[in-house]
N, C-alpha and C positions, 0 to 999 in steps of 0.2 A: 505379118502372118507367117507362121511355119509349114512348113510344105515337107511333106514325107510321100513319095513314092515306092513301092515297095513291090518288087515281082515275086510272085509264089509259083515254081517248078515253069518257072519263065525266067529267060533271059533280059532283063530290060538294057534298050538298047539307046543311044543319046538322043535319036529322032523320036522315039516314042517318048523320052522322058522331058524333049523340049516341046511336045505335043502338048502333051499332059499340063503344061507348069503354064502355055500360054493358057490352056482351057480355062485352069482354075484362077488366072488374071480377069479374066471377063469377071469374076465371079464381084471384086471389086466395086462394082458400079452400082449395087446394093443399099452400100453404106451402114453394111450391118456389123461393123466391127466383129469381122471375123478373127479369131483368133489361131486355128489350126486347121489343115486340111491335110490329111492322110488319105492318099490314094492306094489301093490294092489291086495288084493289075495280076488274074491266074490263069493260068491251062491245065482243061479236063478234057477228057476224051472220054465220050459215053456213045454206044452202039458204032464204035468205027468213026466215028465223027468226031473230028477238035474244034474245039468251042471256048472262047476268051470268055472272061468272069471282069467286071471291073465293079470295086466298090471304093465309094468316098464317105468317108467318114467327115461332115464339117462341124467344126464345134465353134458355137457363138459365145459371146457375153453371155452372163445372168443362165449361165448355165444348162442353154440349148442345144442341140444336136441334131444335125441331120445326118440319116445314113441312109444310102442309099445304092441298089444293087444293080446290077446289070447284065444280061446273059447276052452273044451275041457271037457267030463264025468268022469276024472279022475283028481283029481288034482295036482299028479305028472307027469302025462304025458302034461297039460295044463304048468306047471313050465318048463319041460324041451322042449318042442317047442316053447314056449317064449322066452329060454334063446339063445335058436339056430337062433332064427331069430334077438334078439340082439347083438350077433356075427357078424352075418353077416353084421349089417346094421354097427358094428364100422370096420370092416373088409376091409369095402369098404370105411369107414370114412377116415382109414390110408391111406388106398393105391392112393385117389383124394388127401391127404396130400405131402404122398408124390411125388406124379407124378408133383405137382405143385411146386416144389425146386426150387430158386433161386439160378443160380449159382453166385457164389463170383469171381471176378476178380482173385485173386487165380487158383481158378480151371480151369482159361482160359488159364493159359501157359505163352510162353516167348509175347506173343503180348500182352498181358497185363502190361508186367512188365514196362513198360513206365511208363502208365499211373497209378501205383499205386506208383513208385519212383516220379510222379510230384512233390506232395507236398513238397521234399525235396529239391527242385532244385531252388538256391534262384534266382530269376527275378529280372530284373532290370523294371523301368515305363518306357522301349523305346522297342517298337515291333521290334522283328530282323527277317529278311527273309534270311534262309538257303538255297543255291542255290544246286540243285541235277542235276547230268549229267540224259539224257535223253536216258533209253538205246536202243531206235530205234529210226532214222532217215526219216522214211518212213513209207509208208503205210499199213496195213498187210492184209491179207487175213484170213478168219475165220479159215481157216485149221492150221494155223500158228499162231493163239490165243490159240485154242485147245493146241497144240504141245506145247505153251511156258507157259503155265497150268498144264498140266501134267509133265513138265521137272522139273518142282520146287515144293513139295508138300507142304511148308508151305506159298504156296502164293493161295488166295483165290479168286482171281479177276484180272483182267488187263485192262487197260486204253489203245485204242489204237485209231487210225483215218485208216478209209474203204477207200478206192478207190475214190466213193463220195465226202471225205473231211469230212463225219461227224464222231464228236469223240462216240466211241462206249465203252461199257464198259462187257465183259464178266464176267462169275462168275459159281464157280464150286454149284453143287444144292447139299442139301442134299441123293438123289437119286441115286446118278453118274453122272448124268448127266450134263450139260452146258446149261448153259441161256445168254441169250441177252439183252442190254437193245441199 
């Protein structure tokens, strides 16, 4: 990671810039492959009062950035409420990182496993239809979709035809609950 400290109409001084360097070491523990961190450490004086400014600029992988500002009469206390809210802001960086995982057909279990043994299964150029017995004859009642849902837990759906004659399709929901189509 590159690390740029930089005082504007401030003298920076070797303790505030060993301050600074351990700050942005914490910042590490992440694991977001940070690539730069420029710090901006300045002095303003507005109505009689001097007042520290610090800003970090962090720039991630894949072309992320955070910047972030900080007003404060003290310029260790202006560093360390900078650093705190840079925390936060990769804190929350990980956690949309990770909530948003792709899962790998791996991680789906045996109904996956067809479908990642395909590639090994040499085809012939002639389409074949594999004929399956039909395990009901008749027509069922939603009570009786429910029940043949719940009797088999690695089945997620059922194909059946109502009373009506139209073919209906059940499906267990994330919730507990049962849906219709």
């Amino acid at each position: 990671m590159n690390r740029n400290i930089v005082g504007r109409h401030f003298d920076l001084t070797e303790g505030i810039k060993d301050y600074v360097t351990s700050a942005i070491d914490t910042l590490e523990k992440y694991n977001l492959d940070i690539i730069s961190a420029t710090t901006i450490i300045s002095s303003h004086q507005k109505h009689g009062k001097k007042g520290y400014s610090v800003e970090f600029v962090i720039n991630l992988k894949d072309k992320n950035t955070i910047v972030i500002t900080q007003n404060a009469p003290d310029i260790y206390e202006s560093i360390d409420l900078a650093i705190e809210r840079v925390k936060k802001s990769l804190r929350r960086h990980a956690d949309k990182i990770k909530g948003h995982r792709i899962n790998s057909f791996k991680d789906m279990g045996e109904d996956a496993r067809a479908v990642l043994n395909f590639d090994n299964v040499e085809t012939d150029n002639e389409d074949e239809i594999v004929p399956m017995d039909l395990e009901l004859h008749k027509p069922l009642e939603f009570d009786e979709a429910i029940e043949a849902l719940k009797d088999e837990r690695n089945r997620q759906f059922i194909v059946f035809n109502d009373h009506d004659g139209l073919m209906r399709v059940m499906y267990k929901r994330t919730d507990g609950k049962f849906g219709l189509y």
